[in-house]
Backbone bond lengths (Angstrom), bond angles and torsions (degrees), N, CA, C in turn:
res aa  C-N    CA-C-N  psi(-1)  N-CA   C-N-CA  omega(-1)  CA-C   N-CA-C  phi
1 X - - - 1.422 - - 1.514 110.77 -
2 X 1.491 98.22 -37.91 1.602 96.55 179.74 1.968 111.27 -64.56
3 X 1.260 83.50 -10.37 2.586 73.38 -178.59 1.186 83.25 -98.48
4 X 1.285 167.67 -42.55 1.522 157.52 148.58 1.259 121.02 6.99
5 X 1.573 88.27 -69.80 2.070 120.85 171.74 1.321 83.44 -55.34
6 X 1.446 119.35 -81.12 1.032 122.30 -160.63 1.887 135.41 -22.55
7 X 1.276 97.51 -62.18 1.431 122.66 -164.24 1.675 102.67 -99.42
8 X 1.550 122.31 4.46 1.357 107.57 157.54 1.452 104.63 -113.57
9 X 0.948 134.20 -2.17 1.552 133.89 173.87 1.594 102.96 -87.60
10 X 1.458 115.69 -24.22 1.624 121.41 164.21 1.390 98.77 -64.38
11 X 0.947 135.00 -53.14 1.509 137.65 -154.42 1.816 106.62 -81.30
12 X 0.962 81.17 -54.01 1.459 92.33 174.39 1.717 123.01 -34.62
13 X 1.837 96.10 -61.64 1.495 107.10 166.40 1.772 109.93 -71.74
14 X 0.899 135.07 -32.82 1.650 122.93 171.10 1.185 101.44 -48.74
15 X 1.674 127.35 -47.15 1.489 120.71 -146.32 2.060 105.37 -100.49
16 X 1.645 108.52 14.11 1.139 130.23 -169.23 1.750 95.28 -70.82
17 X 1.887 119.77 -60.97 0.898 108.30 -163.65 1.795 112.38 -73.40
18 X 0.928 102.50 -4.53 1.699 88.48 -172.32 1.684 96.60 -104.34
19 X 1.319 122.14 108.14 1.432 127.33 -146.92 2.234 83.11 -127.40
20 X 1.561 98.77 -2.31 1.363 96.22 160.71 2.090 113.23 65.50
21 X 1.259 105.70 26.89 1.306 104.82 -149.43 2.046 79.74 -99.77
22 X 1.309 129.09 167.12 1.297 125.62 173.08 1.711 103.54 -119.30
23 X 1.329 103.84 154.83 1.439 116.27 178.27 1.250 100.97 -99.58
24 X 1.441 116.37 -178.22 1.532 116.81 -155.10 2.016 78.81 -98.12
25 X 0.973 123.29 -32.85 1.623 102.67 -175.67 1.428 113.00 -87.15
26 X 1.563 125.02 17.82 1.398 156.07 136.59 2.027 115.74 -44.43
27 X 1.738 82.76 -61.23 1.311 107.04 -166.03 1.276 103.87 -79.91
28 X 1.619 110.60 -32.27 1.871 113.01 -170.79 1.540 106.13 -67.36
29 X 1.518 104.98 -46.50 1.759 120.43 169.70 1.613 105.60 -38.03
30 X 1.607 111.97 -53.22 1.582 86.56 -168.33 1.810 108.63 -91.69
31 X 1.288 105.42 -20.36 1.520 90.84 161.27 1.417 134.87 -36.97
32 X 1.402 98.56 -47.03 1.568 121.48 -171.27 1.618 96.89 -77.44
33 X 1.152 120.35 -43.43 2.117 112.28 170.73 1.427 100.74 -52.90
34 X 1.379 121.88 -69.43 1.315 126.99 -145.71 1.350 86.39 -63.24
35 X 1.661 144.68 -62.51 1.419 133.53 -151.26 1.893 90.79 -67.43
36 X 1.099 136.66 -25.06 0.848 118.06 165.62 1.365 152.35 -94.67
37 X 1.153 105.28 4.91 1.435 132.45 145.66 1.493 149.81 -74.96
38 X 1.844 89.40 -22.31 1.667 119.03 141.99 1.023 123.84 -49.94
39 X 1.937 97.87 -76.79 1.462 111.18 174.52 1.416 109.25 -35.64
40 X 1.046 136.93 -85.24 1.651 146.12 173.51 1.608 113.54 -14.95
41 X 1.519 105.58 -42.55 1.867 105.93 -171.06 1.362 78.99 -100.61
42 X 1.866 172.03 -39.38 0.935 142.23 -179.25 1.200 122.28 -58.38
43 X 1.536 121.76 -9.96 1.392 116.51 -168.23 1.400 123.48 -69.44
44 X 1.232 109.58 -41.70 1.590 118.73 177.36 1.543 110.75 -82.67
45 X 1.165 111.36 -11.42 1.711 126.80 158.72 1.479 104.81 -60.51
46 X 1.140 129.50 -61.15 1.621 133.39 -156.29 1.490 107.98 -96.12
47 X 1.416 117.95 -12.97 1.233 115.93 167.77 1.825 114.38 -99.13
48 X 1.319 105.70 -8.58 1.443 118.43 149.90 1.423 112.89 -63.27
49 X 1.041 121.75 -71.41 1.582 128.56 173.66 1.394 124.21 -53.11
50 X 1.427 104.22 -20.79 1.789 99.21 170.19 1.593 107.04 -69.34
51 X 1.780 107.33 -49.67 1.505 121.56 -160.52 1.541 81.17 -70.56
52 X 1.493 141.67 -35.01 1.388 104.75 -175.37 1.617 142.68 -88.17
53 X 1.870 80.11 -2.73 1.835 97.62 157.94 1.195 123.07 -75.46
54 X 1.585 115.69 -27.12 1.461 116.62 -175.58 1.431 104.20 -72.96
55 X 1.224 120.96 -36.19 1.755 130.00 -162.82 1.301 85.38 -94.50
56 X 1.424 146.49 -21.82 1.873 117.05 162.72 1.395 123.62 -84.67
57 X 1.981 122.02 -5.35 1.013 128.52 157.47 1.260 118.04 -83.54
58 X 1.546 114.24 -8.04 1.965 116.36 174.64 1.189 90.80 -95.62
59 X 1.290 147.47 -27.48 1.661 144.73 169.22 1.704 101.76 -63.20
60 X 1.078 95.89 -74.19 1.701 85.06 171.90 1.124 117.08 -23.49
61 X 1.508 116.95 -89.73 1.097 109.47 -159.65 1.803 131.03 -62.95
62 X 1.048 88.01 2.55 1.624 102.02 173.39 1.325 112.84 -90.33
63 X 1.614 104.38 -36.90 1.505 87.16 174.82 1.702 135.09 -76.73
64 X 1.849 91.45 -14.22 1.274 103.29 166.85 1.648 125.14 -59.44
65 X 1.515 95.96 -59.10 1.668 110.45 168.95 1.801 100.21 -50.73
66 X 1.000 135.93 -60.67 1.522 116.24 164.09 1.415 145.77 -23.09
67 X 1.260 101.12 -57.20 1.409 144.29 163.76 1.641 110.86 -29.79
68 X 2.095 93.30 -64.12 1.458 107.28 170.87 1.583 121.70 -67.11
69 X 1.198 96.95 -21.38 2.173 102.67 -170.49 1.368 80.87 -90.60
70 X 1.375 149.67 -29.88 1.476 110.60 -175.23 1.563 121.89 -87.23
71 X 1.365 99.39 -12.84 1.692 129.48 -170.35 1.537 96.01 -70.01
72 X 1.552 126.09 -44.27 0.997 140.39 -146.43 1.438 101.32 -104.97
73 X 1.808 115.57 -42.76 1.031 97.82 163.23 1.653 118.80 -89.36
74 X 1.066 135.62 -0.79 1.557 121.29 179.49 1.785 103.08 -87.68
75 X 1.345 105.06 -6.69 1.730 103.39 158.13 1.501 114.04 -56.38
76 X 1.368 100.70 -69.50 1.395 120.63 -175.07 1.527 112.24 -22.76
77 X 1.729 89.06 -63.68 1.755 100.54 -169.43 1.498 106.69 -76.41
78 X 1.225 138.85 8.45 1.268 124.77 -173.27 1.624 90.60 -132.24
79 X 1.769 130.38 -0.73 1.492 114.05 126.29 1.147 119.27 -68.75
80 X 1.566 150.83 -43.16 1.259 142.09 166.10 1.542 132.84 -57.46
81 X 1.289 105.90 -3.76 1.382 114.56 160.27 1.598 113.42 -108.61
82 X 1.474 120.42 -17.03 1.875 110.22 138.71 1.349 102.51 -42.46
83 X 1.248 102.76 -77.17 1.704 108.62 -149.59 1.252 106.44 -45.73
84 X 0.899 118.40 -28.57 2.206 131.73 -165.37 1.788 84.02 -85.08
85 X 1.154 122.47 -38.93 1.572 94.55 -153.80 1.795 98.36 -109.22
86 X 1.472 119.66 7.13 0.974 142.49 155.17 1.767 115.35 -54.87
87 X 1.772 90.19 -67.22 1.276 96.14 177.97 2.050 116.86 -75.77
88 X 1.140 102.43 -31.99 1.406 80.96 172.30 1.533 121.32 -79.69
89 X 1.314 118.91 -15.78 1.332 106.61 168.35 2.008 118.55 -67.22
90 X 1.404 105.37 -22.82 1.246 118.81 158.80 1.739 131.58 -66.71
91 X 1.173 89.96 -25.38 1.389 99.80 176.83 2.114 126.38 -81.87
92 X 1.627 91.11 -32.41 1.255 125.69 167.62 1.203 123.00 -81.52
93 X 1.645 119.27 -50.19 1.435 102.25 -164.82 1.718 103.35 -107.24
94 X 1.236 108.11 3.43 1.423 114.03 170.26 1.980 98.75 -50.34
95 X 1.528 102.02 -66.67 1.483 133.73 -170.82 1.627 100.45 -38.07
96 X 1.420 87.73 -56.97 1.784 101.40 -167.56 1.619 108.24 -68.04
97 X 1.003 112.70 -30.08 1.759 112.37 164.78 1.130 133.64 -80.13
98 X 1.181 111.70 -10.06 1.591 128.02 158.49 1.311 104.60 -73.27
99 X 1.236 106.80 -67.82 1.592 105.70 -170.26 1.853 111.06 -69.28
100 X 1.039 116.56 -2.22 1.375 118.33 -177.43 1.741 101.77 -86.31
101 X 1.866 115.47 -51.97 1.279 140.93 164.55 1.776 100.79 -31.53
102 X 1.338 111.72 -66.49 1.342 128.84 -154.28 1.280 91.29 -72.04
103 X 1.579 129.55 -58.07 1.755 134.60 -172.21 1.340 83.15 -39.69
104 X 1.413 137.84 -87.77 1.338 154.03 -134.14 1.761 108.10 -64.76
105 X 0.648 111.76 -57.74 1.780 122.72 -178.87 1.624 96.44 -51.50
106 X 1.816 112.79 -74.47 1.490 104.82 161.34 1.322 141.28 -7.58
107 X 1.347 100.84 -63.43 1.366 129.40 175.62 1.705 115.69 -63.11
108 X 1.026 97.84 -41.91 1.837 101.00 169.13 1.136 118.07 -87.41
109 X 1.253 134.94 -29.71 1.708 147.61 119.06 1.207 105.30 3.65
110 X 1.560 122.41 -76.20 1.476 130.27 -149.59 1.367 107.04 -82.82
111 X 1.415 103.64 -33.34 1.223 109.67 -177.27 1.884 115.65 -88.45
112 X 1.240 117.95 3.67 1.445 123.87 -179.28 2.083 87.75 -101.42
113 X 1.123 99.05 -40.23 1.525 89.97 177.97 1.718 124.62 -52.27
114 X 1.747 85.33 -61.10 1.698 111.59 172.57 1.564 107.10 -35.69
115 X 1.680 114.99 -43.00 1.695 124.63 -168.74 1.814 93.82 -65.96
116 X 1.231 101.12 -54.17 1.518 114.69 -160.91 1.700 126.37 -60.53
117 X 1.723 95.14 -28.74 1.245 119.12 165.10 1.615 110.20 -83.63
118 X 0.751 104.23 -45.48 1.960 100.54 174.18 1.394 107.67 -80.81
119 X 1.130 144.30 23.78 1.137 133.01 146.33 1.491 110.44 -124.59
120 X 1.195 126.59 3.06 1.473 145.06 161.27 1.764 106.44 -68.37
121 X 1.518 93.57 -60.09 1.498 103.96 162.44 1.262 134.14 -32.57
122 X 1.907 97.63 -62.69 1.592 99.03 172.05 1.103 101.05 -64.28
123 X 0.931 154.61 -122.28 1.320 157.20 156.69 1.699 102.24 81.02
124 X 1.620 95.66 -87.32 1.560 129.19 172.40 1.321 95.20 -27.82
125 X 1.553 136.04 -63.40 1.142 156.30 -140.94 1.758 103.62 -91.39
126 X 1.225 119.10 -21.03 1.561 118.76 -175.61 1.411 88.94 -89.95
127 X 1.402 124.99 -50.86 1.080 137.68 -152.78 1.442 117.42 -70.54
128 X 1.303 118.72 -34.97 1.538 148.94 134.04 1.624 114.14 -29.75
129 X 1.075 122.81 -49.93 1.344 130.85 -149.13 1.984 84.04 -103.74
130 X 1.209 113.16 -40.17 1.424 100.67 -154.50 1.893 87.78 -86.67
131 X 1.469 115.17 -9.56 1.509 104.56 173.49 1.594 107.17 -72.81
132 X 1.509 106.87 -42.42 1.707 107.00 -161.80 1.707 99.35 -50.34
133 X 1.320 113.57 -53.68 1.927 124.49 174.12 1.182 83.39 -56.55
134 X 1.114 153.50 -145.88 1.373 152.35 -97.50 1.532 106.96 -51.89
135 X 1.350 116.60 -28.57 1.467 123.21 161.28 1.652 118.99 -52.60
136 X 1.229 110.36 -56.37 1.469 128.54 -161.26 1.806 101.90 -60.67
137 X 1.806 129.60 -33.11 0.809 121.48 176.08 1.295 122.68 -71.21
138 X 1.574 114.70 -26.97 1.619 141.04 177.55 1.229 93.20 -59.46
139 X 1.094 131.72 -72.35 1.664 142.32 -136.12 1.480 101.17 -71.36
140 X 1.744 107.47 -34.33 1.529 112.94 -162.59 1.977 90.76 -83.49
141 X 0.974 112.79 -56.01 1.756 102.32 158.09 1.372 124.75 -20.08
142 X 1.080 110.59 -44.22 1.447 110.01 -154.93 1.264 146.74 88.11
143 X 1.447 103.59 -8.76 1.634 119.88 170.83 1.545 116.53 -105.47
144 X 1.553 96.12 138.44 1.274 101.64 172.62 1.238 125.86 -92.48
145 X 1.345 118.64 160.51 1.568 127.21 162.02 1.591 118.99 -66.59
């Protein structure tokens, strides 16, 4: 038991001076690894991030140039739906003004007739009336026509 005692209280004092503590040019050493071991793993980091600024300014600008082709084309189609609703209002109310023209003229037509016949009528009807009197003095005579 006593080389036990012995030989860890030996050990003990050998292992006294190395108390494991770091000096600052200890500490500067691993500063200088670690920033460079960053540096080293940021690299393919920052050349990621360049290519992904360049590819959101090639997105940009595509979406701009997009932007313009739909601008340019939803002009287009919303002149071709003038022109479409141009022509069908041409196609329709051309029709409908004829026949609106034609209703109307008719109509004053029918109704210059309607005038012409009812006063044709009276007419008929005076003419009628002024025979029955010129009759009525005959008849009371006794002689016929």
């Amino acid at each position: 038991m006593k080389n036990v005692l012995l030989f860890s209280i030996l050990f003990c004092a050998i292992a006294l001076p190395g108390f494991a503590e770091l000096t600052e040019a200890d500490l500067n050493k691993i500063r200088l690894i670690v920033k460079e071991e960053i540096k080293e793993e940021l690299k393919p980091i920052k050349a990621d991030i360049d290519t992904l600024k360049t590819d959101s300014a090639e997105v940009k600008t595509e979406v701009t140039n997009l932007k313009g082709t739909v601008n340019k084309d939803f002009d287009t189609i919303q002149k071709n739906f003038d022109r479409q609703n141009n022509i069908i209002i041409v196609c329709i109310g051309i029709p409908m003004a004829i026949l609106a023209i034609g209703a109307t003229v008719w109509g004053i037509l029918a109704h210059k007739r309607n005038r012409k016949a009812d006063t044709q009528q009276e007419q008929i009807d005076v003419l009628r009336q002024e025979i029955e009197e010129l009759r009525q003095p005959i008849l009371s005579t006794g002689t016929e026509l």
